[in-house]
PAVOGU-23520 format. One line per 5 residues: number of its first residue (from 1); for each residue x negated, y negated, z negated of C-alpha. Coordinates in steps of 0.5 Angstrom, whole numbers, padded with zeros to 4 digits. Example, Ala and Ser with C-alpha at 12.3 -4.5 7.8 and 13.67 -1.06 7.14 Angstrom:
1 = -0025,0009,-0016; -0027,0002,-0014;
***
This chain:
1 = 0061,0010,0071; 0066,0005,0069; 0065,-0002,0072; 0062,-0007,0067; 0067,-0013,0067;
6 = 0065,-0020,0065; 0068,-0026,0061; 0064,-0030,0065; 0060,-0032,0058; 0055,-0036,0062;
11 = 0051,-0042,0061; 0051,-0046,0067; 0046,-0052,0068; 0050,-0059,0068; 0052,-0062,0075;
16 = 0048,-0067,0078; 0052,-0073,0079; 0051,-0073,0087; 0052,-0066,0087; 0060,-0063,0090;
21 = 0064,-0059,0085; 0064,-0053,0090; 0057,-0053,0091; 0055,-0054,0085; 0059,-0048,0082;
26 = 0057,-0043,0088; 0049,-0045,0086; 0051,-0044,0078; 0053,-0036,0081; 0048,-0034,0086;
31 = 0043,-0036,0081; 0047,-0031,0076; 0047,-0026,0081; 0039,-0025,0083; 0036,-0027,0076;
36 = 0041,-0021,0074; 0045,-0024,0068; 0051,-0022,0073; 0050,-0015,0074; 0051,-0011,0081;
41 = 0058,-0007,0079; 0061,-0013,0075; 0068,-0014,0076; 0070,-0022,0075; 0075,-0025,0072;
46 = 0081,-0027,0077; 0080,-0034,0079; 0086,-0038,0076; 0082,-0034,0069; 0075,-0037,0072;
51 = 0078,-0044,0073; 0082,-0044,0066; 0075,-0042,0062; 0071,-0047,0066; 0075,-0053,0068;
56 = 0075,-0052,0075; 0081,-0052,0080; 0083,-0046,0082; 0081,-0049,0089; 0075,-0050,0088;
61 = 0074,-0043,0084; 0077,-0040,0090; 0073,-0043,0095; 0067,-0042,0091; 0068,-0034,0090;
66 = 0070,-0034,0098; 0063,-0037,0100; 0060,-0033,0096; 0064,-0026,0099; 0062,-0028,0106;
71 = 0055,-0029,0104; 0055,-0021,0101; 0054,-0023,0093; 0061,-0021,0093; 0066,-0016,0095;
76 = 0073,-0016,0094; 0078,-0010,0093; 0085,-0011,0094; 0088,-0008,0088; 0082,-0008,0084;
81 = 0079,-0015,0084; 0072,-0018,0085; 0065,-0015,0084; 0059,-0017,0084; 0056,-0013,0090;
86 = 0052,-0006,0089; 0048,-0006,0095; 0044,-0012,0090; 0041,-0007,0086; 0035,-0006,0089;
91 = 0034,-0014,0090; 0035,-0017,0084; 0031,-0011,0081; 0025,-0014,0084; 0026,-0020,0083;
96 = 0027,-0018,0075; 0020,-0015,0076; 0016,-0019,0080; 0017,-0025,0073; 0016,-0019,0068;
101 = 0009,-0017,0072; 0007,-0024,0070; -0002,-0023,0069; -0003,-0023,0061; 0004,-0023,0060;
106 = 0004,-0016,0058; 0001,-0010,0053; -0002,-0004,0055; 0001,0003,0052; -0005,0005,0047;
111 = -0011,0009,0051; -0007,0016,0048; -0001,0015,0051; -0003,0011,0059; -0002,0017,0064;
116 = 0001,0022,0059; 0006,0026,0062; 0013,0026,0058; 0019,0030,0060; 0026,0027,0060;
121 = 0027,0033,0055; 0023,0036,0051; 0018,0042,0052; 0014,0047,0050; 0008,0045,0047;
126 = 0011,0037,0045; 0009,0036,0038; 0012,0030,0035; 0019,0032,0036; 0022,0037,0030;
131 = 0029,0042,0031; 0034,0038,0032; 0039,0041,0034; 0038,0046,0027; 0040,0038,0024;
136 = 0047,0040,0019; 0050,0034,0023; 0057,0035,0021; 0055,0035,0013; 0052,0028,0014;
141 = 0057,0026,0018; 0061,0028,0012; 0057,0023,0009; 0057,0018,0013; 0064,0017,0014;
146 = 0066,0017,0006; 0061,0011,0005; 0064,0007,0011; 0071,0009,0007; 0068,0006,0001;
151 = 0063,0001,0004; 0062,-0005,0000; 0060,-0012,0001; 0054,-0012,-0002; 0051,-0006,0002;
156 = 0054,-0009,0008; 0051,-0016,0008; 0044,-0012,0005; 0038,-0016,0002; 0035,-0013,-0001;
161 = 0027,-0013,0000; 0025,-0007,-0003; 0030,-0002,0000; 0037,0001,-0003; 0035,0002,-0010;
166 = 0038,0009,-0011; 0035,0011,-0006; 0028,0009,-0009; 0030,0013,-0015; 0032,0019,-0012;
171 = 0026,0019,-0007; 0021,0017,-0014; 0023,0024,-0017; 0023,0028,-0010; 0016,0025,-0009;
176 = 0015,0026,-0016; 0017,0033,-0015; 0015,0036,-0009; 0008,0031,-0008; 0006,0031,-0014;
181 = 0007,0023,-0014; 0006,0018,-0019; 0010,0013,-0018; 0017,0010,-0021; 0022,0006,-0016;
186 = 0020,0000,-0016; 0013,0001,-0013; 0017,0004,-0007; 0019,-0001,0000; 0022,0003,0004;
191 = 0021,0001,0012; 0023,0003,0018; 0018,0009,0019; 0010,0011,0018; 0008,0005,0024;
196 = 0012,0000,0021; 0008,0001,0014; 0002,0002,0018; 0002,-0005,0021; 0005,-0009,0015;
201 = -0001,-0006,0012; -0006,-0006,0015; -0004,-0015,0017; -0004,-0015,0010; -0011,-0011,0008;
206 = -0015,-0012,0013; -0019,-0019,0015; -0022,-0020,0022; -0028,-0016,0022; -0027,-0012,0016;
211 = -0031,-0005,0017; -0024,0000,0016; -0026,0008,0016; -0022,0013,0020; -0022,0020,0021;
216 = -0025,0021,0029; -0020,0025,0031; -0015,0022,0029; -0008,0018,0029; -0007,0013,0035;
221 = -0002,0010,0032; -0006,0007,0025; -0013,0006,0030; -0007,0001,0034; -0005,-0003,0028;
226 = -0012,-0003,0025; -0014,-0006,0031; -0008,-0011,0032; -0011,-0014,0026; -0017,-0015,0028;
231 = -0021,-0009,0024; -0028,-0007,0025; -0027,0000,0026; -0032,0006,0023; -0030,0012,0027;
236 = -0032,0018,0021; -0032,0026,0024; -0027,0030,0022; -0029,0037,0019; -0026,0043,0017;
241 = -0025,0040,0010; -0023,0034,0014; -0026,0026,0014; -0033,0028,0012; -0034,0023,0006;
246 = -0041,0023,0007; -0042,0022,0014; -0037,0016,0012; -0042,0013,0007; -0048,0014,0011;
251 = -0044,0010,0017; -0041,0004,0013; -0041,0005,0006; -0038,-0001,0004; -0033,-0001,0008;
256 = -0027,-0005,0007; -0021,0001,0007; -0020,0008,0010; -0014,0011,0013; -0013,0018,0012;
261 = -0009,0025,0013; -0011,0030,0008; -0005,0034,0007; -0005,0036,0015; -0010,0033,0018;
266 = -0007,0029,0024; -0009,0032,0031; -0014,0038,0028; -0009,0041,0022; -0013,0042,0016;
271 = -0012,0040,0009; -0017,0037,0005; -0020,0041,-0001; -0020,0038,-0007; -0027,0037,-0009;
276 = -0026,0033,-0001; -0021,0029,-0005; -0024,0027,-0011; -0031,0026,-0007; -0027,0020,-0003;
281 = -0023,0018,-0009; -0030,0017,-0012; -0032,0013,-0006; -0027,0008,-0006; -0027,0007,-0013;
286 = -0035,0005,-0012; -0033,0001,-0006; -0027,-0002,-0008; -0024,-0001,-0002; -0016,0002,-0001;
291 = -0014,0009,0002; -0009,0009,0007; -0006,0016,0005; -0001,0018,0011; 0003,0023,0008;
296 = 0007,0024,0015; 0010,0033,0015; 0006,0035,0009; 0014,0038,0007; 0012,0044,0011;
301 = 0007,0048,0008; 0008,0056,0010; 0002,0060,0006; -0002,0057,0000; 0000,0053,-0006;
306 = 0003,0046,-0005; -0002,0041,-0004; -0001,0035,-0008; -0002,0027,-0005; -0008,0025,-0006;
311 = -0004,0019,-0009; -0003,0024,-0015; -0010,0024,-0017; -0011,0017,-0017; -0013,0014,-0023;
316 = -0015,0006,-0021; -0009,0005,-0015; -0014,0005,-0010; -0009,0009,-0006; -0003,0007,-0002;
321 = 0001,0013,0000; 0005,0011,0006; 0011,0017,0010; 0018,0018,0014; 0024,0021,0014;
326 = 0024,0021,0021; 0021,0028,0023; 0023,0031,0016; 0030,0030,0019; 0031,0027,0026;
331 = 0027,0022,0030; 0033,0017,0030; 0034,0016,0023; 0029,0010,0023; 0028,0011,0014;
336 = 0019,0011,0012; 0017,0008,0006; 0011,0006,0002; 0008,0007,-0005; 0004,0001,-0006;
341 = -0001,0000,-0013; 0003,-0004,-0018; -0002,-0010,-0015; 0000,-0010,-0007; 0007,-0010,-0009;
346 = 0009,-0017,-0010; 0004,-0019,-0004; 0007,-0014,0001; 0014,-0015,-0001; 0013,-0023,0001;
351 = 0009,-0021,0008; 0015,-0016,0009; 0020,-0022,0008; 0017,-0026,0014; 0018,-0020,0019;
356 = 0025,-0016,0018; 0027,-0018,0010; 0030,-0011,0010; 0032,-0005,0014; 0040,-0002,0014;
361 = 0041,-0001,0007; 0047,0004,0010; 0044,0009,0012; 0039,0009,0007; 0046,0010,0003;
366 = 0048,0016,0007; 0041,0019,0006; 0041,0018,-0001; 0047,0022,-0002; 0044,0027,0003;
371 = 0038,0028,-0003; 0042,0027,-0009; 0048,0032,-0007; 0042,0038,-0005; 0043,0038,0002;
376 = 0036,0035,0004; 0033,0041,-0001; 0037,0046,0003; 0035,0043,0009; 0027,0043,0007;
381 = 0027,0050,0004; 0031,0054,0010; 0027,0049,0016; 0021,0052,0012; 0023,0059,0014;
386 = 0025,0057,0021; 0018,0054,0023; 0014,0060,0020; 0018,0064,0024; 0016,0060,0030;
391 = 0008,0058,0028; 0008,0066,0028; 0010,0067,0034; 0005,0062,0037; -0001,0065,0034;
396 = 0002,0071,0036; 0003,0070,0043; -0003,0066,0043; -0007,0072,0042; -0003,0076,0047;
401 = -0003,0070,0053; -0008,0066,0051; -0014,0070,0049; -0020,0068,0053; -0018,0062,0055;
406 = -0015,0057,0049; -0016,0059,0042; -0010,0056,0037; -0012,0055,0030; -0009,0058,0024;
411 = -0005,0052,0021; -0002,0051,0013; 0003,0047,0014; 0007,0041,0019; 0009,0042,0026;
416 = 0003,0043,0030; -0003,0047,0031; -0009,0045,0035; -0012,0050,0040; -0020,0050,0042;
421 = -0021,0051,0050; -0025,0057,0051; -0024,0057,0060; -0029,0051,0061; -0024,0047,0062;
426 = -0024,0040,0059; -0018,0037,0056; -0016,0032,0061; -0016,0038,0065; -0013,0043,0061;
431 = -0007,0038,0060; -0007,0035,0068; -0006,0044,0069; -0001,0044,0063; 0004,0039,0066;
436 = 0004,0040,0073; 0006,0047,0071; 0012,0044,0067; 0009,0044,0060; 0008,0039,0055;
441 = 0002,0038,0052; -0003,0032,0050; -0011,0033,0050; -0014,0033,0044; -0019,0028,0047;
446 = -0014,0022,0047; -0015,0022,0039; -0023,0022,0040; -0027,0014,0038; -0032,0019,0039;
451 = -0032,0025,0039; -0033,0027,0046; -0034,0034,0044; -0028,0036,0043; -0024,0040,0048;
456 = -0017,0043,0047; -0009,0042,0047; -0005,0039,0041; 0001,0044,0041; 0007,0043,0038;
461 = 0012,0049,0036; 0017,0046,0032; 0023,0044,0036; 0023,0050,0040; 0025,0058,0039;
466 = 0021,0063,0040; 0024,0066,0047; 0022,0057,0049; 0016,0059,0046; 0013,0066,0049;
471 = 0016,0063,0057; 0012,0056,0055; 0006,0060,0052; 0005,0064,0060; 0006,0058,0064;
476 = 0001,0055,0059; -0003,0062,0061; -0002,0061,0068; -0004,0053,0067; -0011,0055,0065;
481 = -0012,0062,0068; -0016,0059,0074; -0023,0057,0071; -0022,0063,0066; -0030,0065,0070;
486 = -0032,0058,0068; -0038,0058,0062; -0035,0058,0056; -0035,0052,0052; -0036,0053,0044;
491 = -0033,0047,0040; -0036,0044,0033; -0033,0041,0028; -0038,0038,0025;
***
């Protein structure tokens, strides 16, 4: 690993008039050193250049830089130069920490994700990671390098608070299209991805108190932001038609808004029905209230007609539909968008201008002509084929493995399905034996407000090939075959 080499760009405090030069400056970078602005491995500049950039004589900097040397900050290498000394990497670590661990001074992760085991890469079952290496990397560097040739002002300095505009005009006819969106390129923000448009909304929508509906199980993430904002939260039953919306009314019928994933519900994997979607659009023009439609990976559909957005059915722009780039294409591409009802555009505009005024309108550059010349309908329709094959060989080998002890559910669409577990096991047990056998797994249970009742694995099969798939389905075996004598546990949805 290459040493770090340091300009020495450093603030140091003034010197106190009755306070020596040498001391002075040997104090400045011991206090440096230990609080870890001057890093363990870091080259220093020569003394003569030292002296030159802080007004010092070579005198002073040599004597500061040997006091410090015999007291085991730093070592010096004849030929190489002067370093900070490694050996202190443990010690002003510590002392890093000790200051971060201040009492209130940090979050907590959300309950969901404390004490979930996460591999440094991904294995079967992860269920928030797409086939990346499947991305055509070279195509988009294609790209990319033709806007950096002909990148313009305008694009670099950004500013503009909606989001690139062609990139809108291309996205409101894939929308239009393929969704079923009614929306023009003027209604879309586009943002850094499906929590940022959850948050701005839910900081602009909801008032402390405010009584907000949401799917139970569901989405970790949209309970955070509602709750940052101070929302009263109003867990509602999922069923197999998803969100129940008469369990809803009887639980808080005038309720301020609701989030919802009716395409793919978010972690059980049904699609909402129509007369479910009518029944909630009916509700929410009664109440006035907004609807929060989480669109996140409802491109992947494998059997059926296409389920159109809710927002598509939308006569009264109680909807606000909200998804991602992100797992469409790859994680790291940070593009997510909003279609906001011509009213909320003027107020989430200037709400969104106090926090990042506008994301990279280069990437959204480089995505733009990803779509406009073809390549991301290429890219969907040949993914599509892909996750088939792999959602098939999971029920497959769900039935093979796994009969007896976890049940996989027939899914039409996304990345992940749900299995129901028929071993006794809860599913805090099930995913503690899934990651102690290396399998990545997450417990149903940790999207419950309420549902208690609800045991069984969320099992992602998108960023793994079916021989990864058939090696992770029997360690998953072996994971849950020792309670397999155990009473069998039947779960309901309703």
């Amino acid at each position: 690993m290459p040493k770090a080499v340091s300009s020495l760009d450093l603030t140091l405090n003034a010197r106190p008039a009755h306070v020596p030069l040498t001391r002075w400056l040997h104090e400045e970078l011991r206090h440096a050193i230990l609080d870890g602005r001057l890093r363990p491995g870091t080259r220093l500049p020569a003394t003569r250049d030292f002296a030159s950039q802080y007004g010092v004589s070579r005198g002073t900097a040599v004597t500061a830089f040997e006091q410090l040397q015999a007291e085991g900050y730093l070592v010096s290498r004849v030929g190489a130069g002067t370093f900070v000394d490694e050996r202190l990497t443990q010690h002003t670590a510590s002392s890093a920490d000790k200051k971060k661990k201040s009492p209130g001074s940090v979050r907590r992760l959300p309950p969901p994700l404390t004490g979930l085991t996460q591999f440094h890469t991904a294995r079967p079952f992860r269920c928030h990671e797409p086939a990346i290496a499947e991305f055509p990397v070279d195509i988009w560097a294609r790209i990319a390098s033709r806007r950096l040739r002909r990148v313009s002002a305008s694009q670099l300095a950004g500013r503009e608070l909606r989001g690139y505009g062609p990139l809108r005009e291309a996205l409101a006819g894939y929308l239009g299209s393929s969704r079923g969106v009614t929306c023009s390129p003027d209604r879309i923000v586009l943002v850094s991805g499906v929590q940022q448009a959850l948050d701005l909304l839910a900081r602009l929508l909801v008032k402390p108190g405010d009584a907000v509906w949401m799917e139970d199980p569901g989405y970790f993430g949209a309970i955070t932001a509602l709750r940052n904002a101070g929302a009263r939260i109003v867990p509602v039953p999922v069923d197999e038609g998803g969100l129940s919306v008469s369990r809803g009314r009887r639980a808080c019928r005038t309720a301020k808004g609701a989030y919802l994933t009716p395409a793919h519900q978010f972690p059980l994997g049904m699609t909402m029905p129509l007369e479910r979607r009518l029944a909630v659009l009916a509700w929410a023009r009664e109440a006035g209230a907004f609807l929060i439609e989480d669109d996140y990976d409802s491109e992947y559909r494998f059997e059926g007609r296409p389920a159109p957005a809710l927002q598509g059915l939308d006569k009264n722009d109680s909807v606000i539909l909200v998804g991602s780039f992100n797992k469409l294409l790859f994680p790291s591409l940070r593009v997510g968008y909003i279609v906001a009802p011509p009213a909320l555009l003027d107020p989430l505009l200037a709400f969104r201008f106090g926090t990042d005024q506008h994301a990279s309108s280069l990437d959204q550059a480089i995505l733009c002509d990803f779509i406009v010349e073809g390549h991301m309908g290429r890219h969907i329709r040949r993914m599509r084929e892909l996750y088939a094959g792999r959602l098939a060989a999971l029920q497959d080998g769900g039935r093979k493995y796994l009969a007896g002890l976890l049940e996989i559910s027939r899914v039409q669409a996304g990345l992940y399905t749900a299995g129901f577990l028929r071993n006794g096991m809860t599913s805090h047990e099930a995913e503690t034996a899934a990651a102690a056998h290396q399998i990545e797994t997450i417990g149903i249970d940790r999207f419950a407000l309420r549902r208690v009742s609800l045991h069984g694995l969320v099992l992602g099969f998108g960023a793994f090939d079916e021989n990864q798939i058939r090696q992770g389905l029997t360690g998953l075996a072996a994971a849950l075959e020792r309670k397999r004598a155990a009473p069998t546990r039947h779960t309901r949805l309703d």
